[in-house]
N, C-alpha and C positions, 0 to 999 in steps of 0.2 A: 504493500500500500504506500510507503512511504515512495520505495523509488516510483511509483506511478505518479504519485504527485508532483518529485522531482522534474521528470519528466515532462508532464503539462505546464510547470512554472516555465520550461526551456521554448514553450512551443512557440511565444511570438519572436525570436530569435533566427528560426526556420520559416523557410518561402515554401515550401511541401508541409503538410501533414503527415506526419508519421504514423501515426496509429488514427482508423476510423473510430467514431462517435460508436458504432457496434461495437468495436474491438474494445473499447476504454469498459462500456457499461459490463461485458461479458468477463474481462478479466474482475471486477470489482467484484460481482455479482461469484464469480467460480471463487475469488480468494475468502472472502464473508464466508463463502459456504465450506471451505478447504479448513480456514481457522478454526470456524465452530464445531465443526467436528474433531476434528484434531483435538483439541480441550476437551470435549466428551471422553473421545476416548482415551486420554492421557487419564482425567478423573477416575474412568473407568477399571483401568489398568491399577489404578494406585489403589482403590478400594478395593478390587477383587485381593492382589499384594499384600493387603493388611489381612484381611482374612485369613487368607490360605497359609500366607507364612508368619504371621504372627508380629511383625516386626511394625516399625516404624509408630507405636503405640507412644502416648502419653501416658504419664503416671498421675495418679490424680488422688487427694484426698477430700473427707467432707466430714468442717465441724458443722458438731449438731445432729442429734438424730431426731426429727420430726418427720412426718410422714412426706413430706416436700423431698427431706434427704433423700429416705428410703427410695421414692422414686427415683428419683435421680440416679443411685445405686443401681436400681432395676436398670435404665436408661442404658447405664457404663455394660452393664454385662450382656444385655442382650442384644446391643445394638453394636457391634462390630466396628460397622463401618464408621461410624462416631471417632472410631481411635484413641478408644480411652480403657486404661490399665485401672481398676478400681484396690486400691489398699489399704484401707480402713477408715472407722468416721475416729474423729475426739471428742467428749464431749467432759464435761463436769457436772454434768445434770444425771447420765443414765450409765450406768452399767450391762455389759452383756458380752458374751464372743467377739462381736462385730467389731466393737468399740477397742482399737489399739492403746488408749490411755487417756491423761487427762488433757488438756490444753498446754499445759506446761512442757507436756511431752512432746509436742507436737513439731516445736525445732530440730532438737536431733532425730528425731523419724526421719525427718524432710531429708535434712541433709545425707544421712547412714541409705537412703532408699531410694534418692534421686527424683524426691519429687518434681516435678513440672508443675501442675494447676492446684490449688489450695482453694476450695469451692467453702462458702463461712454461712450457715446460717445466722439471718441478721437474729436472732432471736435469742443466740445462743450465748453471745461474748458481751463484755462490758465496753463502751466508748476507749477508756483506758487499754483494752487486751487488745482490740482493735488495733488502735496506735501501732502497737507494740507490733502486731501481726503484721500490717501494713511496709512499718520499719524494717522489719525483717526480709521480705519480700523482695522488698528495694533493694537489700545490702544483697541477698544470694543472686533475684535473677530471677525470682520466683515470680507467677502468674496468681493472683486472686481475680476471682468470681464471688460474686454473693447468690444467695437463694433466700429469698423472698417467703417469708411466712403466710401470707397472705395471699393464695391465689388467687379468692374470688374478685379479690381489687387488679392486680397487677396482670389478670390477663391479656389487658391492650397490650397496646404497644408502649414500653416508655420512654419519655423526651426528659432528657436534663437541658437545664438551660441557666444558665451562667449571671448576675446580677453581680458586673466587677467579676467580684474572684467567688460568689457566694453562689454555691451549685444548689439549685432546686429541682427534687423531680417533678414531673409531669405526666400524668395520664395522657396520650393523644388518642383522641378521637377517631381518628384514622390516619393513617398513611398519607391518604390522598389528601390531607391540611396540608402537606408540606410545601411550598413554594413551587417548589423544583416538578414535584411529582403532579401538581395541580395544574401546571404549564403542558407540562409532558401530554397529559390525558385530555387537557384542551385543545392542542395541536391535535392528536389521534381526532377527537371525536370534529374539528373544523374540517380536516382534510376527507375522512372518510364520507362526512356528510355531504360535501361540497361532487366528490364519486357518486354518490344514490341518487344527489339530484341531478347533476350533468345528465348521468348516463341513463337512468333508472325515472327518475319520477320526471323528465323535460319529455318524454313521450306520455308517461303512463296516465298521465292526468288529463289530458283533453279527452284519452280513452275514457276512461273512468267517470268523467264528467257528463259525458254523454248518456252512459250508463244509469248513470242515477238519475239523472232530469229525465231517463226517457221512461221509466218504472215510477216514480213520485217525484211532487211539486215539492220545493224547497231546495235551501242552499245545496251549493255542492259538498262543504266543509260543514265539519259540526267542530264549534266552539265552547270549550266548558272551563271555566276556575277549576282551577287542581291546587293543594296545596306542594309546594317544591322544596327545597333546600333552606333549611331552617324555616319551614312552614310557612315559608313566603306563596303568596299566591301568584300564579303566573295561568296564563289562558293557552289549556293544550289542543291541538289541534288534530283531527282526524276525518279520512273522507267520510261524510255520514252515508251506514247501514241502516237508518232506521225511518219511518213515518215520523213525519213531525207530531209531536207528543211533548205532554206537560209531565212527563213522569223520569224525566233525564236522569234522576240522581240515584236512580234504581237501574242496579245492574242489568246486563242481558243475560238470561234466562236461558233455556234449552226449546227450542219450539217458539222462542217469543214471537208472539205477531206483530212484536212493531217492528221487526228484521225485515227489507225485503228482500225479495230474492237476488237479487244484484249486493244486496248487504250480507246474504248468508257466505256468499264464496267471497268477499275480500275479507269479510271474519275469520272465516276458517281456514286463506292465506295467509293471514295478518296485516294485508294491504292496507287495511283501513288505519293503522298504524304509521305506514309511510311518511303525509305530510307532518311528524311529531321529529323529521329527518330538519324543517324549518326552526322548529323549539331549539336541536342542539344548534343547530348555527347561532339565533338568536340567543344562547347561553341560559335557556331556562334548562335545558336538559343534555344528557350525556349520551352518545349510545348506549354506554351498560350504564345499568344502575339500580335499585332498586323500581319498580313500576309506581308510576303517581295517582296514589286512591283518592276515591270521592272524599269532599268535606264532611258527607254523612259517615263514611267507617273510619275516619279521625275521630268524631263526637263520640262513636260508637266505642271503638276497642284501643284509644288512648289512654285509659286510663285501668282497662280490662288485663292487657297484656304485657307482662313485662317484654321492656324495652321498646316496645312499637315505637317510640320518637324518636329511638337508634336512627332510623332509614332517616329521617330530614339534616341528617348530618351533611347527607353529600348529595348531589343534584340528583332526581329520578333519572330513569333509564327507558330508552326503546325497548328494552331487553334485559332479563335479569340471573341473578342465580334459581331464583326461586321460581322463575317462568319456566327453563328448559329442566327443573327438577318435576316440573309437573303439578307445580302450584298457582297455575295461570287462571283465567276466568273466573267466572261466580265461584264466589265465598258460600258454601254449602251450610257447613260446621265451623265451631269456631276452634278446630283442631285444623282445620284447613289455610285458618291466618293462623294460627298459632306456627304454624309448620313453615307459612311465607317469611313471617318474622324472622324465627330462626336462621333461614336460608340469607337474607336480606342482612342481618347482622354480620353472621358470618363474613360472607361479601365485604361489607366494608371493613369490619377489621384483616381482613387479609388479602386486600388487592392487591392483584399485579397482574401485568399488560399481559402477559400468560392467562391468566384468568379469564380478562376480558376477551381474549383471540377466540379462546375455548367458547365464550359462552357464545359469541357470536356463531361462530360454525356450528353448534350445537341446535343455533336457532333455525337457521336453514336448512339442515337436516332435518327438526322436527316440524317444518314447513312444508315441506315435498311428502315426509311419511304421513302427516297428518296427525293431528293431535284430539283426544276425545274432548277436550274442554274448549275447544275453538269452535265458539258459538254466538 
């Protein structure tokens, strides 16, 4: 890559063209794809190496024996490819087999066994042992890690962030808060959108238009408030499937007869979807994201479900985790959003553009096989 660059710097220099516009995109394109796998399999190589021969392992201890330890222990032994040597926990609090000594002991272990990472339950040592651990750490060369007592709080993600020299943690909300990553996913979802309508909705629409005015009177687009990111409301947009009717804020049903037949198949394509491809442009919405519910099932199961205000964390989606899981359409039971939620949270604490690639392919797939709740 580097010398290709060199090379295009050189090119107003030369009265010929040395390499075609093909030739430039094809090397780039073969080298991306020759690197990436390279790295796979070099990973691969290294992890299956740990395994088979044993070797290249960390040595690892853990004060504290709480059940967070014990996991963690579990973690070290069953999971190989982690590369972690497990040697006993220290504690001052509990006695047992496991347990190689007190904290005190804990120095000469390290040194006499070659420890590598020193993993400290926060729960376990005093500010003072701390120090002292810390110190230690620094003068040998050694690795600490903490483990957290507290999973039900620490399951996010955590942010420190700095006031001068005074570190606080931070719960984040998501990943996608981050500057960097909030850019990133804006670019995706500009560019891709800017693809569906060029290519995709700059014909499909005078088709579709036609469609519907020539089945029923009324606009071509149906417009409705949705609540969006931080529960801001923003007005989504979709072709309308339905009879004009005073009963908008109730879902579509299975059989409903306000569906017409022109609205049954862009339903059960998801066509009727498409113009919400204007929302992301216009930044009310993302391609993935959590799906944007009526203001009635906010009233409804806001206050029913834990976490349901999770999803106004990040902008809804065309498309979701909870959509290609099979939690799309009418809300049956309330085990049916219980289940969306779930999905919907997850999602945002654990994105990445992987994810989203996935979810999208996933949708087009389940667009061609057809789906029972696309109604």
């Amino acid at each position: 890559i580097i010398f290709l660059l060199v090379v295009i710097a050189f090119f107003p220099f030369f009265e010929e063209t040395i390499f075609s516009g093909k030739a430039i995109a094809l090397f780039i394109a073969v080298s991306f794809l020759a690197i990436t796998a390279s790295k796979f399999l070099l990973f691969y190589y290294l992890k299956r190496y740990r395994i088979v021969t044993g070797s290249n392992y960390r040595n690892a201890i853990i004060i504290g024996y709480s059940p967070e330890s014990i996991r963690l222990k579990e973690l070290f032994e069953t999971r190989n490819d982690y590369g972690y040597r497990f040697l006993g926990y220290f504690s001052d609090k509990k006695k047992n087999e496991d347990i190689k000594g007190k904290i005190i002991d804990l120095e000469s272990f390290v040194i006499a066994n070659s420890v590598d990472e020193i993993y400290c339950s926060l729960n376990e040592i005093s500010n003072e042992q701390l120090k002292e651990l810390v110190d230690f750490a620094d003068e040998n060369n050694k690795t600490i890690k903490f483990i957290p007592d507290t999973k039900g709080i620490f399951g996010k993600n955590l942010k420190i962030d700095y006031y001068e020299v005074f570190p606080v943690l931070s719960l984040q909300k998501t990943i996608l808060h981050e500057p960097i990553i909030k850019a990133f996913k804006r670019a995706f979802d500009i560019v891709f959108s800017l693809i569906v309508i060029v290519f995709l909705l700059s014909w499909l629409t005078p088709l579709l238009a036609f469609l519907i005015k020539l089945e029923s009177k009324g606009p071509i687009f149906f417009r409705q408030g949705r609540p969006g990111i931080d529960e801001k409301e923003f007005f989504c947009y979709k072709f309308r499937s339905m009879r004009i009717n005073k009963t908008t804020e109730k879902e579509a049903s299975k059989n409903d007869p306000r569906v017409t037949k022109i609205g049954k198949f862009i339903r059960k394509t998801s066509l009727d979807e498409m113009p919400q491809f204007i929302n992301v442009l216009l930044g009310d919405m993302s391609v993935v994201g959590p799906r944007p519910h009526l203001w009635s099932q906010n009233r409804v199961y806001g206050n029913r479900i834990k976490k349901y205000m999770v999803r106004h964390y990040v902008k809804p989606g065309i498309t979701g985790l909870a959509q290609v899981r099979g939690y799309r359409g009418e809300i049956e039971t309330d085990e049916d959003m219980v289940n969306r939620i779930k999905y919907d949270v997850h999602y945002i604490e654990n994105w990445s553009i992987i994810l989203d690639l996935k979810i999208i392919v996933q949708t087009v797939v389940n667009i061609f096989q057809g789906e029972e709740k696309a109604y």
